[in-house]
C-alpha positions as CSV (number, residue, x, y, z in Angstrom):
1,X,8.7,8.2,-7.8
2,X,11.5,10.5,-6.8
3,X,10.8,9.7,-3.1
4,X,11.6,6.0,-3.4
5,X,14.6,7.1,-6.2
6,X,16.2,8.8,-3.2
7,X,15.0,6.3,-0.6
8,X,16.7,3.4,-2.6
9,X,19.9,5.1,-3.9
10,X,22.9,5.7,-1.4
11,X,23.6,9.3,-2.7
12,X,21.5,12.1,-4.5
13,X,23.1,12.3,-7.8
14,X,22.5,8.5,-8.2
15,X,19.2,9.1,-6.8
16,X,18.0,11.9,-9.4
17,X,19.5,9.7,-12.3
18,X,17.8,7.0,-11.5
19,X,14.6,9.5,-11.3
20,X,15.3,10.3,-14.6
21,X,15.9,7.1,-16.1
22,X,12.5,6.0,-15.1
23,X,10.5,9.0,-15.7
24,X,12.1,10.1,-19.4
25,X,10.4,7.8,-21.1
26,X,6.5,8.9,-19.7
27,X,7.7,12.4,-19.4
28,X,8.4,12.1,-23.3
29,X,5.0,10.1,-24.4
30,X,2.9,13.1,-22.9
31,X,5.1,15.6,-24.4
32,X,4.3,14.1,-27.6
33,X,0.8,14.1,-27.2
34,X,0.8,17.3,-25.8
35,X,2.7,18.7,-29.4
36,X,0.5,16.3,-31.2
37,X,-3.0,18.2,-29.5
38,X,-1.3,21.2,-29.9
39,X,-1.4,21.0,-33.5
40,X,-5.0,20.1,-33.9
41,X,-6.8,21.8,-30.9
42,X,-8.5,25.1,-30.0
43,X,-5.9,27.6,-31.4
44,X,-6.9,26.3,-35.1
45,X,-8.5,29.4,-36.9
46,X,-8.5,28.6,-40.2
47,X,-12.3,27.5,-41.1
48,X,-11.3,24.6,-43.0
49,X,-8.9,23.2,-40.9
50,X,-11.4,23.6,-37.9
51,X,-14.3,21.8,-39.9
52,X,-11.5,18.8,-41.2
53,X,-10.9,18.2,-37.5
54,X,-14.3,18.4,-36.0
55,X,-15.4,16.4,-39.0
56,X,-12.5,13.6,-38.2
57,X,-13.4,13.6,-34.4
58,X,-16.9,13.7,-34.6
59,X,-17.2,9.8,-36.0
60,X,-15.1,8.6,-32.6
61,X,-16.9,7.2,-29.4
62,X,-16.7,9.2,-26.5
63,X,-14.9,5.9,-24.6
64,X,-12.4,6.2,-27.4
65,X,-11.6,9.9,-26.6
66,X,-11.5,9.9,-22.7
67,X,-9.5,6.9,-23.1
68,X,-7.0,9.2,-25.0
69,X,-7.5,12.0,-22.8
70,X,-6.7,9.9,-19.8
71,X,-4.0,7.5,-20.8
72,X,-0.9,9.5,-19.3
73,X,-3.2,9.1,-15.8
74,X,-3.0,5.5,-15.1
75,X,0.5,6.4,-13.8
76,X,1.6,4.1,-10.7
77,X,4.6,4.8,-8.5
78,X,6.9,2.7,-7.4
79,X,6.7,1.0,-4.1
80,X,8.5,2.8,-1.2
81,X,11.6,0.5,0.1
82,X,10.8,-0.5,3.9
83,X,12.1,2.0,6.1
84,X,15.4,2.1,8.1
85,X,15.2,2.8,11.2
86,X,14.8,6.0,12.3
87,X,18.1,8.6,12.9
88,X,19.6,8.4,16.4
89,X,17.3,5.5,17.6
């Protein structure tokens, strides 16, 4: 993504904002989820809070939980603009 940002955009600064623009959003979802796993995952110590959350996980299919393991990897990048000809040619 950043290489076709800079391979599309006449200068770097435009280049890295337009980076931005298009990664913020996806960059923000799997920050989410990562606070949201963080809040329910391994460092849980409390017993009760360890058996309320292997209790509400245990019911969901294992296609369910991949799915939502895996949904920040289905990331596709951007097509590369042709290239120009090479320098000094």
């Amino acid at each position: 993504m950043l290489a076709a940002a800079v391979a599309g955009e006449p200068t770097v600064e435009s280049a890295s904002s337009l980076y931005d623009t298009e990664r913020r959003p996806r960059s923000r979802s799997v920050a989410r989820a990562a606070r949201r796993e963080g809040r329910t995952g391994r460092q849980l110590t409390h017993p009760l809070a360890i058996a309320l959350r292997d209790t509400a996980l245990r019911p969901a299919p294992s296609r369910v939980t991949v799915r939502a393991f895996l949904r920040h990897a289905d990331g596709t990048p951007p097509e590369l603009p042709s290239c120009r000809e090479p320098h000094g040619a």
